[in-house]
C-alpha positions in Angstrom: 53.4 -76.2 116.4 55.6 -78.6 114.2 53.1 -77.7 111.1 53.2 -73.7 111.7 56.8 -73.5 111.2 57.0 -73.7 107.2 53.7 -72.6 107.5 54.6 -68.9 108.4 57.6 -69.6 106.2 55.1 -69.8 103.1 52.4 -67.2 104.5 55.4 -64.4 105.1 57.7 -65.3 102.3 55.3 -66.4 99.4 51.5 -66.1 100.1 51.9 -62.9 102.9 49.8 -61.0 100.2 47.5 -63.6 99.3 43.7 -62.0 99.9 42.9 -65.9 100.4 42.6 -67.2 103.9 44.9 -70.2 104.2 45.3 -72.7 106.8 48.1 -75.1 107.4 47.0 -78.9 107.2 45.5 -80.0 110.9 42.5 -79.9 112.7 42.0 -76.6 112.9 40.6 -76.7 109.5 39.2 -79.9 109.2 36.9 -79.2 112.3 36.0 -76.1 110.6 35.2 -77.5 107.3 32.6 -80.0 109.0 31.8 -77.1 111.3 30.5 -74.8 108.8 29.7 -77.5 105.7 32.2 -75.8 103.5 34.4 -77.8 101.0 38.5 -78.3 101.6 40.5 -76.8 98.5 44.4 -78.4 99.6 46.7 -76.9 97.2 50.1 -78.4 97.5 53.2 -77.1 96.1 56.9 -75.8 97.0 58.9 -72.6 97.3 60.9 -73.1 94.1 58.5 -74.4 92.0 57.7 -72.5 88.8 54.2 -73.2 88.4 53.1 -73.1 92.1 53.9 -69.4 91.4 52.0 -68.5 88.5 48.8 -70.0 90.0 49.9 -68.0 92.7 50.4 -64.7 91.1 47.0 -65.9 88.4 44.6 -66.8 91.0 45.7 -66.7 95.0 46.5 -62.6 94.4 42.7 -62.2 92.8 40.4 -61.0 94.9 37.6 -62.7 92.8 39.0 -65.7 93.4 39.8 -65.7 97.0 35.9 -64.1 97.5 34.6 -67.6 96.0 37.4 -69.3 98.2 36.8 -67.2 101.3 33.1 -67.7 101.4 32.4 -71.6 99.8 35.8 -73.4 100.8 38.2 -74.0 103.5 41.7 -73.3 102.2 44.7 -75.5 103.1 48.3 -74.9 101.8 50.8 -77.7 102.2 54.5 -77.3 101.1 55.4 -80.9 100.1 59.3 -80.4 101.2 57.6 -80.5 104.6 55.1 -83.1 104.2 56.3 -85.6 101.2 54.4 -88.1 102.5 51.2 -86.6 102.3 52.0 -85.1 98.8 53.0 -89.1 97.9 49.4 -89.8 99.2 47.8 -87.7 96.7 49.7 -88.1 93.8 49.4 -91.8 94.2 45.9 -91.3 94.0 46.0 -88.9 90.9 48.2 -91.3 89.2 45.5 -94.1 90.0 42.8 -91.6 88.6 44.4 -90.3 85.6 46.7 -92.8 84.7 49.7 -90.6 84.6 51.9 -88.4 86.9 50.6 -85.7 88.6 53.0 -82.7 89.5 53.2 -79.6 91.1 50.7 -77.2 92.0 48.8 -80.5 92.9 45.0 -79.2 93.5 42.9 -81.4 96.0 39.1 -80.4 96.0 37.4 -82.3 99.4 34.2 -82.5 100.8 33.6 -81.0 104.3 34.4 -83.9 105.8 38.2 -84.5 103.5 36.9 -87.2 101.3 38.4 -86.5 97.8 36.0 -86.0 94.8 38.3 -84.5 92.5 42.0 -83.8 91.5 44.0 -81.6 89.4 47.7 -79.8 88.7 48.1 -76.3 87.9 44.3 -73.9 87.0 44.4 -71.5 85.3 42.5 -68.7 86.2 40.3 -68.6 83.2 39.7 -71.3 80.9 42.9 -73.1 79.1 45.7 -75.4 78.8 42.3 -78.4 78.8 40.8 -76.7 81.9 37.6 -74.4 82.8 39.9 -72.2 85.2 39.5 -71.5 88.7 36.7 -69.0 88.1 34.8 -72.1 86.6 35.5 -74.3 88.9 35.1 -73.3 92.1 31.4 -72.1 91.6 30.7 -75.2 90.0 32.0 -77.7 92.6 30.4 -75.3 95.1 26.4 -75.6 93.5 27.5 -79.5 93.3 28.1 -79.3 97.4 24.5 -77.8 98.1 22.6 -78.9 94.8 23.9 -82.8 93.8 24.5 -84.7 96.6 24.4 -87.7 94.9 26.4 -86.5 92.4 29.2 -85.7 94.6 28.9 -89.0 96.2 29.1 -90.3 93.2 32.9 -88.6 92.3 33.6 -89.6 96.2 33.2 -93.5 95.3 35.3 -93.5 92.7 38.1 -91.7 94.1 37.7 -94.1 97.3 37.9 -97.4 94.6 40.7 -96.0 92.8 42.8 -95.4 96.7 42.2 -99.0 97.3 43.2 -100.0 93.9 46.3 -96.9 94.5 47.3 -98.7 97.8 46.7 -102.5 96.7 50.4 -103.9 96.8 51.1 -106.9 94.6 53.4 -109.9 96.1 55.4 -112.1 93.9 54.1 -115.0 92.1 56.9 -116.5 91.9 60.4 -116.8 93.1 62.9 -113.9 91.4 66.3 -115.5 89.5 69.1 -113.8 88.3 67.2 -113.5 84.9 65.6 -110.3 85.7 68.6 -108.7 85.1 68.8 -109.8 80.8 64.6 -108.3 81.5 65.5 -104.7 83.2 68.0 -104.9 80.7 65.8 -105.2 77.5 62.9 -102.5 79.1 65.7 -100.3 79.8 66.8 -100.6 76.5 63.7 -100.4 74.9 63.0 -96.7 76.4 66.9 -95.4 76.1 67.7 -92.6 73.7 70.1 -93.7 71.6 71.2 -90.1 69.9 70.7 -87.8 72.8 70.9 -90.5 76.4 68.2 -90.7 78.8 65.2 -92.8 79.3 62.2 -90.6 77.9 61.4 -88.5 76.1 59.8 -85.4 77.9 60.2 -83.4 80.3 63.1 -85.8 81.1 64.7 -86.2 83.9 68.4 -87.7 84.8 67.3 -90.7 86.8 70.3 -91.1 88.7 69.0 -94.6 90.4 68.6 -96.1 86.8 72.6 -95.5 86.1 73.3 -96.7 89.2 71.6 -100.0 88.1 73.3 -99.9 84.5 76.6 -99.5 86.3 76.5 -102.7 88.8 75.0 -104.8 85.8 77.6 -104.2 84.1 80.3 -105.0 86.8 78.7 -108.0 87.9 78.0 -109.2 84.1 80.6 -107.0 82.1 77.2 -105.9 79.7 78.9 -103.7 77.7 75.6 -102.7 76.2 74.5 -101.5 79.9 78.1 -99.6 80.3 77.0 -97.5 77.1 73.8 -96.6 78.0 75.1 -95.2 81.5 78.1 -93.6 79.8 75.8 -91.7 77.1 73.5 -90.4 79.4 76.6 -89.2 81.9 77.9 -87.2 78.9 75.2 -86.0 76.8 74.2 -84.6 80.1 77.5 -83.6 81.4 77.4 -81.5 77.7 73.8 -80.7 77.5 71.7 -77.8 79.4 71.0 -79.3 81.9 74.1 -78.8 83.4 75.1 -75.4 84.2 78.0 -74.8 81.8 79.4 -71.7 83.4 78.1 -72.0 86.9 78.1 -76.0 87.4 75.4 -78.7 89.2 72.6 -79.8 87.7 68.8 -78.3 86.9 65.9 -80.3 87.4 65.1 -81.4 84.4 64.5 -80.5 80.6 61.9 -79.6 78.8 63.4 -81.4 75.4 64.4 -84.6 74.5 68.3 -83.3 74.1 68.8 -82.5 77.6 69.1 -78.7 75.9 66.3 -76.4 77.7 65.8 -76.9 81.3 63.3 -76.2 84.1 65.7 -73.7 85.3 65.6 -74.7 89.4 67.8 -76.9 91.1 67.2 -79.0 93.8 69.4 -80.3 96.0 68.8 -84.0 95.8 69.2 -83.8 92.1 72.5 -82.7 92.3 73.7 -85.0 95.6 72.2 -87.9 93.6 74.4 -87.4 90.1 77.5 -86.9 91.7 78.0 -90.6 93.4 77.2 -92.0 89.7 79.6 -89.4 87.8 82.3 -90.9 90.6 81.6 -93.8 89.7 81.9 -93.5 86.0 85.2 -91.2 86.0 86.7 -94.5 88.4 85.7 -96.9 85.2 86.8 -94.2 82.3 89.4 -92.1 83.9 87.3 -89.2 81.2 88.2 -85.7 82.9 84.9 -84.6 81.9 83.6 -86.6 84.8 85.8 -85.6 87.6 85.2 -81.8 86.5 81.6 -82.0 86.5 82.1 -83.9 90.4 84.3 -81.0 91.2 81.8 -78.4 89.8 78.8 -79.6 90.9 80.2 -79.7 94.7 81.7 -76.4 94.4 77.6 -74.7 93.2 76.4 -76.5 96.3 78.8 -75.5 98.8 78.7 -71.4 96.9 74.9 -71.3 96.8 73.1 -73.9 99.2 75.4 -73.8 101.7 75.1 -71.7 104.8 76.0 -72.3 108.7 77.5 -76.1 107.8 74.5 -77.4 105.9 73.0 -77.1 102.7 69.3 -75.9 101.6 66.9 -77.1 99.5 66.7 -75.5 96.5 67.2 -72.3 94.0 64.3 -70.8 91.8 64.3 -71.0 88.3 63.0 -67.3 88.1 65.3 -64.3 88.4 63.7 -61.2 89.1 60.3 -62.6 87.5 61.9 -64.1 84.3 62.4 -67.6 84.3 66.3 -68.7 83.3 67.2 -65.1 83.8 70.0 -65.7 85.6 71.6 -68.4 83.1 71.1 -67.1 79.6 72.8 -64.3 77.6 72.7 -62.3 74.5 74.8 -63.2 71.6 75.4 -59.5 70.8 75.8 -58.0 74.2 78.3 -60.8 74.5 80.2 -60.6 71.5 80.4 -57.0 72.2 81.9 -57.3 75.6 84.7 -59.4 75.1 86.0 -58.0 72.4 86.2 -55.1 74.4 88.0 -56.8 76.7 90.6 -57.2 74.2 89.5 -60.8 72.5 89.8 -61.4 68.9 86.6 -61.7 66.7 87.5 -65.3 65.8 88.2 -66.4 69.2 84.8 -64.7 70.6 83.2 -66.5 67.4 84.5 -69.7 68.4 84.1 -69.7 72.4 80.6 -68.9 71.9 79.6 -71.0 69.0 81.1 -74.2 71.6 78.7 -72.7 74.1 75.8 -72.8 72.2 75.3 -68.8 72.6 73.3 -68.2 69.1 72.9 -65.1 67.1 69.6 -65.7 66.7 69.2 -67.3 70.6 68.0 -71.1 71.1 65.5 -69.7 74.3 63.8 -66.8 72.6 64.9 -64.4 70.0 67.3 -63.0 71.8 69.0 -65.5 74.5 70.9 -68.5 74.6 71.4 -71.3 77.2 74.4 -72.4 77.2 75.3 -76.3 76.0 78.4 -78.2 74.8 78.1 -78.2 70.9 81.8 -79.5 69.3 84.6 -81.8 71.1 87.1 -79.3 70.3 87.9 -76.8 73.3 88.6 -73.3 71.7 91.7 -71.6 72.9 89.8 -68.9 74.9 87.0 -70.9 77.0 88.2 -70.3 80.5 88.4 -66.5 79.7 85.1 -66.6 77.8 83.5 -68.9 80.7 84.9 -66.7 83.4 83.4 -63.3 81.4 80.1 -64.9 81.7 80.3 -65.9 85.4 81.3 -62.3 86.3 78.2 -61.1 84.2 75.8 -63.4 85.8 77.3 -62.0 89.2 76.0 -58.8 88.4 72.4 -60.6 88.5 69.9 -61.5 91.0 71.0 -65.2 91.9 67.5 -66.8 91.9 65.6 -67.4 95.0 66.8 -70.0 97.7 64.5 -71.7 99.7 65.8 -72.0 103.3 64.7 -74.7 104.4 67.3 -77.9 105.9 65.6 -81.0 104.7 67.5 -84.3 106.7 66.9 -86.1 103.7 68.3 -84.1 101.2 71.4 -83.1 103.4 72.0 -86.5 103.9 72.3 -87.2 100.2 75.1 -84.3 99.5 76.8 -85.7 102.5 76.5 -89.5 101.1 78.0 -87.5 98.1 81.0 -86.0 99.4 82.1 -89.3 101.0 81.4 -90.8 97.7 83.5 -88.1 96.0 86.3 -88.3 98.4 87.6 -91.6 96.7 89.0 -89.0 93.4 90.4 -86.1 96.4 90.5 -86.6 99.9 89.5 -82.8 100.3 86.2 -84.0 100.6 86.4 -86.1 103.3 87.0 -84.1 106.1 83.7 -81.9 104.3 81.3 -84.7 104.8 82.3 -85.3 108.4 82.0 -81.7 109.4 78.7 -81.5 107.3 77.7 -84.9 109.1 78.7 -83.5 112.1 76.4 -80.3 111.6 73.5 -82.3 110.5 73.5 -84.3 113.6 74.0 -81.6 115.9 70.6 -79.7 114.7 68.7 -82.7 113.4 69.1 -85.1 115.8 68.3 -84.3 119.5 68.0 -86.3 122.6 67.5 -89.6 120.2 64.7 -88.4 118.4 65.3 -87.7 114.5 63.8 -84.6 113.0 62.6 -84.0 109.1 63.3 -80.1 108.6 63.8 -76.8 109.6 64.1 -73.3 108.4 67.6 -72.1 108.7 67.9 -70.6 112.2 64.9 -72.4 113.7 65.1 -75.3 115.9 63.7 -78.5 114.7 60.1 -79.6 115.8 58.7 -82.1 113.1 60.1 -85.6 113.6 61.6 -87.2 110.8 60.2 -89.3 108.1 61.1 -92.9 106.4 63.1 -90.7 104.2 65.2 -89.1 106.4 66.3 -92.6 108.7 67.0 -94.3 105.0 69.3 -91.4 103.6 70.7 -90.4 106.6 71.5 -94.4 107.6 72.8 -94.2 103.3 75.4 -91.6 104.1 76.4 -93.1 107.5 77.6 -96.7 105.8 79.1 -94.2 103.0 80.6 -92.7 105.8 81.4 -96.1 107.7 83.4 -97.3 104.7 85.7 -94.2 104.4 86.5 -93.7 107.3 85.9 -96.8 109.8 84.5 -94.8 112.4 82.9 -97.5 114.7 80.3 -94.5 116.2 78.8 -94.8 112.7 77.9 -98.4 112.8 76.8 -97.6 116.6 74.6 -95.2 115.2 73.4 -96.8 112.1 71.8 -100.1 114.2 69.8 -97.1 116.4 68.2 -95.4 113.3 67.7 -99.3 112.0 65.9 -100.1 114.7 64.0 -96.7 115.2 62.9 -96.9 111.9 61.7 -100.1 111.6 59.5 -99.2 115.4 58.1 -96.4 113.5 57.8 -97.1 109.4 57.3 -101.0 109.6 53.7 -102.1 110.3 52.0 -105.5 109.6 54.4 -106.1 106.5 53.7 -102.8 104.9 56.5 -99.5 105.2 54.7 -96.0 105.6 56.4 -92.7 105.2 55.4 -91.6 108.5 54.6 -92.3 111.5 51.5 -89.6 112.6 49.0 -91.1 110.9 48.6 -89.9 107.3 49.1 -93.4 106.5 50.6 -92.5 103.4 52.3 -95.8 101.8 56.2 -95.9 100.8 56.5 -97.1 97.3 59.4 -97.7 94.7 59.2 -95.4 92.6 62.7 -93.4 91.8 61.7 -91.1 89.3 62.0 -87.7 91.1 64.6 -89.0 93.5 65.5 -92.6 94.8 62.7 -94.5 96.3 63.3 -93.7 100.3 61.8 -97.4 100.9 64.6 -98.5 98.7 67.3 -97.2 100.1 66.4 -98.5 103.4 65.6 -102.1 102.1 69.8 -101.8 100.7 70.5 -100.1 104.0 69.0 -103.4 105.8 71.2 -105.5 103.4 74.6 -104.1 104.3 73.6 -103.4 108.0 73.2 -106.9 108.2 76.4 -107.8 106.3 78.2 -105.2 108.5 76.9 -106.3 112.0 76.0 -110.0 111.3 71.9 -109.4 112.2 70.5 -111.3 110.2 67.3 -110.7 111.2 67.4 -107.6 108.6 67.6 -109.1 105.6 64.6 -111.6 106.9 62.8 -107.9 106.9 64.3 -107.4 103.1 63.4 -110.8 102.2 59.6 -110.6 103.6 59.6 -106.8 101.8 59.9 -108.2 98.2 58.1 -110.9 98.6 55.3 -109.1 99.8 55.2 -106.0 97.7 58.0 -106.3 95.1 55.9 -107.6 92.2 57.0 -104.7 90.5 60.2 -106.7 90.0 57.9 -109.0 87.9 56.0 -106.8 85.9 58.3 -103.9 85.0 61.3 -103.7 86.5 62.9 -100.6 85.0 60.6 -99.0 86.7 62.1 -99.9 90.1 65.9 -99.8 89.8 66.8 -99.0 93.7 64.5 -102.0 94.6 66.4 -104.4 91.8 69.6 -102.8 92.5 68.7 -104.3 96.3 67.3 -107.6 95.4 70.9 -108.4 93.6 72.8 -107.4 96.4 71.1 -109.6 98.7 70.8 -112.7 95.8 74.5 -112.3 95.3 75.7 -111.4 98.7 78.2 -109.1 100.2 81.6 -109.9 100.3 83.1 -108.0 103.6 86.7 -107.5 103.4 87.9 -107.1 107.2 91.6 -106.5 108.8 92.6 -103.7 111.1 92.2 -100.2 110.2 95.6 -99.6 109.3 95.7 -102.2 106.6 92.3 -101.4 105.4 93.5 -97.7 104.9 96.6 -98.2 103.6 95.1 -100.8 100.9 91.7 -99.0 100.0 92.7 -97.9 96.5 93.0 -101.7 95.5 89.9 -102.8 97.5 87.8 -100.0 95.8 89.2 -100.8 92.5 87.6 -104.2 92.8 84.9 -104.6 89.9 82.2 -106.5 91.8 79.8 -103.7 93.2 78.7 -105.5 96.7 81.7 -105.2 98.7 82.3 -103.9 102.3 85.1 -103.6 104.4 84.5 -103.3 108.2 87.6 -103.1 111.0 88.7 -106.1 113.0 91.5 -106.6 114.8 93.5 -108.6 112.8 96.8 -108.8 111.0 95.2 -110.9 108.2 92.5 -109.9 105.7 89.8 -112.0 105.9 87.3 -112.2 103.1 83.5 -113.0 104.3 79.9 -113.4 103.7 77.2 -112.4 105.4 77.3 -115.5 107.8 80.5 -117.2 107.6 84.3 -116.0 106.1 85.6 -118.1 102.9 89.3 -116.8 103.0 92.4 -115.3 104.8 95.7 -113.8 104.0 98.2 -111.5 104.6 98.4 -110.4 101.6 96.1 -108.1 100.0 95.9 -108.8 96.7 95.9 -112.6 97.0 92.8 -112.1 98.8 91.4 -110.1 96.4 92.4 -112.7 93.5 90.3 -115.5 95.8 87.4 -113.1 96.3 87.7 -112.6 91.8 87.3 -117.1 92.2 84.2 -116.9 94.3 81.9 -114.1 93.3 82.7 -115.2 89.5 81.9 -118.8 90.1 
């Protein structure tokens, strides 16, 4: 029952018309694969994503297509919001293949009894884009089935060496120093954009875990190099197109290396991920630009994900079938407009030229996207800006997929606490959203993954959903000292560590995909992670030490990534120098701690905690032990400066 849910969800909403006859992933279809010797075809995707619907609209809609799918394959259609670890599985194993990413659609061809012999993204229905097209293909693999066993066996073998190789997890050789931090430092150097920010070249995407990273190096070490690199990124994005200039938040990604033409979705987590580091970045700067794009980017999610107390997943980036439809505009029909709504020529001239709306359009002939393009506010932006918000009003607001993700929700709420520290207003938000989450996710002591809006919860939740949701509670925790938090926080450690933790190695779930956690941050943080730094503060919060033995045991046993490339991990580094340089856990009653929290989060050193005690001295600790007392505040604090500098 827990798989039919978003199953119906994608047969009614997106595939309802589809001639092929899809299954949801279970043993209905496997059984009927062996059953009747056909071949699997798994085609995994999501609601919002772009290219998921053009092979939809290309090949599912055919009815030649679906006949050669109908009568050689067993169809299976898997919505990887639902099932990321089983997605993770797969895409691991394409990136062991083919060397590279995978993506969305992701195209699994199976024999009858789900052994993978070969994998692909988006096909085209005819041959292109370096493919033979689906009406190539599936004829093909079929005479391969019935014709070349050995063959096929052949394909099976090498996708079964390269799973092994996939799943193989490297230990340290040797014991990590503090010298991997000048290492990440040059790599991450080495791939940064020094004219437009970022860390590739494309599609590029923000990597909000990597900032993160930049920001506490340079805290702990005062690397002004690393400051720069986090600060350039933060604004050429803040200023680019992949921020919505009129609407505010984030898209997913661009398409350029100048952070000027998006993927025109947004997702949820991209946007709850950005907004801790923009926080963070407006505390060290004081730049306006950063609060604003905090303030805007909360305001898009709470107008256009939010519904009943919780947020959803994610918008479209089509609008009635064109992609960006709902974000781009027409110099001319623009121009037009405003000066009839009274506006000089010169002022239209110069709003529009600072928003990047061309004559001769920078997305087609016609349109423009909008970007930052001068440092000089013209006198009528707000008026300009507002005109366009109106006219996008007027639009079909893209598509939003319904579904509550635990995860995800978690993030925006880890967000708002975060952005509570530049206006209160947001605190009480994250509690009621907290609240909400809780109340529909989290029944009878059982965590669930997702839901469709409306529908009660049936699919227990994943390692991604204890480590985000546990993320947001310490967030939480430290705002508001709540001691249910911290009650709650040691169930889901423990829970999760039952379920996820097994013979040294952390899965994403427990029902038996055995699908491997990993660290890799590039889409979103790596949910292992988070719940290795998770472990780390729990254990500095609640003196059980016995968590950061599970930390410890982690690295050493699968964190050779730390070795070899560390840029590539910067959630897993950011983890390993938080437990190398310790916690420093500030604790006094509750009254002093809030009445003093402006000075104790104005402390440069990244690792520090405060917890309640009932004291009327602050005591300054480590994990294990407490180095100093007073009953002043910032005499403590000037101690604290001694020790973690030493």
């Amino acid at each position: 029952m827990k798989q039919l849910i978003i199953f119906y969800f994608l047969m009614t909403i997106l595939h309802a018309h589809n001639p092929v006859n899809w299954y949801p992933w279970g043993k209905e279809a496997f059984e009927k694969a062996e059953k009747e010797n056909k071949l699997i075809f798994l085609s995994i995707g999501y609601s919002t994503c772009h290219w998921c619907h053009v092979m939809e609209e290309e090949s599912f809609t055919d009815d030649a297509v679906a006949k050669l799918l109908n009568e050689n394959y067993i169809s299976i259609k898997v919505d990887r919001e639902e099932f990321p670890q089983l997605d993770k599985k797969y895409q691991q194993l394409y990136m062991a293949m083919h060397g590279e990413r995978g993506g969305w659609p992701l195209t699994v061809f199976m024999s009858p009894g789900a052994e993978v012999f070969h994998l692909a993204t988006y096909i085209p229905i005819e041959e292109g884009y370096g493919s033979k097209g689906m009406m190539n293909i599936l004829p093909s693999f079929s005479r391969l089935e019935h014709e070349n066993a050995k063959q096929q066996q052949a394909l099976i073998d090498k996708h079964k060496e390269a799973t092994l190789k996939g799943n193989a997890k490297e230990s340290l050789k040797e014991k990590l120093t503090l010298k991997v931090i000048d290492r990440v430092l040059d790599e991450i150097s080495a791939e940064f954009d020094k004219e437009n920010g970022g860390f590739a070249s494309r599609p590029k995407f923000p990597e909000a875990s990597k900032i993160e990273l930049l920001l506490s190096i340079y805290k702990l070490r005062g690397n002004k190099k690393a400051l720069l690199m986090a600060e350039n990124t933060l604004k050429k994005m803040a200023e680019g197109g992949i921020y919505d200039q009129i609407g505010g938040g984030f898209f997913r990604y661009t398409t350029d290396v100048a952070w000027q033409i998006p993927h025109f979705e947004k997702m949820l987590y991209t946007n709850a991920e950005l907004i801790p580091v923009y926080v963070s970045m407006y505390e060290l700067t004081a730049d306006p630009l950063y609060k604003k794009v905090v303030d805007e980017t909360i305001t898009q999610m709470e107008s256009n994900f939010m519904k009943e107390g919780l947020y959803l997943s994610a918008s479209d980036a089509d609008s009635d079938g064109e992609e960006g439809g709902y974000f781009i505009y027409s110099y001319e029909e623009v121009k037009e407009a405003l000066l009839a709504h009274g506006l000089k020529s010169k002022e239209v001239e110069e709003a529009l030229a600072y928003l990047g709306i061309e004559e001769d359009g920078n997305i087609d002939i016609e349109f423009s996207h909008t970007h930052i393009t001068s440092t000089k506010e013209p006198a009528k932006l707000l008026q300009v800006k507002g005109y366009l918000r109106a006219l996008s009003a007027k639009r079909t607001f893209p598509f939003v997929d319904s579904k509550i993700i635990t995860a995800w929700n978690a993030m925006m709420i880890k967000a708002l606490f975060s952005a509570s520290k530049l206006d209160s207003k947001y605190l009480s938000v994250a509690n009621q959203r907290l609240e909400e989450l809780l109340k529909l996710m989290r029944k009878e002591n059982v965590l669930y993954h997702q839901t469709l809006l409306g529908k009660v919860a049936k699919q227990e939740g994943l390692l991604e959903d204890y480590a985000f949701l546990m993320d947001a509670m310490i967030e939480g925790y430290l705002r508001t000292y709540d001691k249910t938090y911290l009650i709650q926080l040691e169930a889901l450690a423990k829970e999760a560590i039952r379920k996820f933790y097994k013979n040294r190695q952390w899965y994403l779930s427990d029902d038996g995909i055995e699908a491997l956690a990993d660290f890799d941050d590039r889409y979103y943080t790596s949910a292992l992670s988070v719940m290795l730094e998770n472990l780390v503060r729990l254990a500095s919060l609640t003196e059980e030490l016995d968590y950061n033995e599970i930390v410890k045991e982690t690295i050493k046993e699968s964190g050779a990534v730390l070795e070899i490339n560390p840029a590539k991990a910067p959630k897993l580094l950011h983890t390993f120098l938080r437990l190398k340089m310790g916690d420093v856990i500030i604790k006094s009653n509750a009254k002093k701690l809030q009445k003093n929290r402006k000075q104790i989060e104005a402390m440069k050193y990244p690792f520090i905690l405060s917890k309640v005690e009932e004291s009327d001295k602050y005591l300054a600790c480590r994990v294990n032990s407490c180095f100093s007392y007073d009953t002043n505040i910032t005499a403590l604090i000037n101690k604290i400066k001694e020790v973690v500098h030493k």
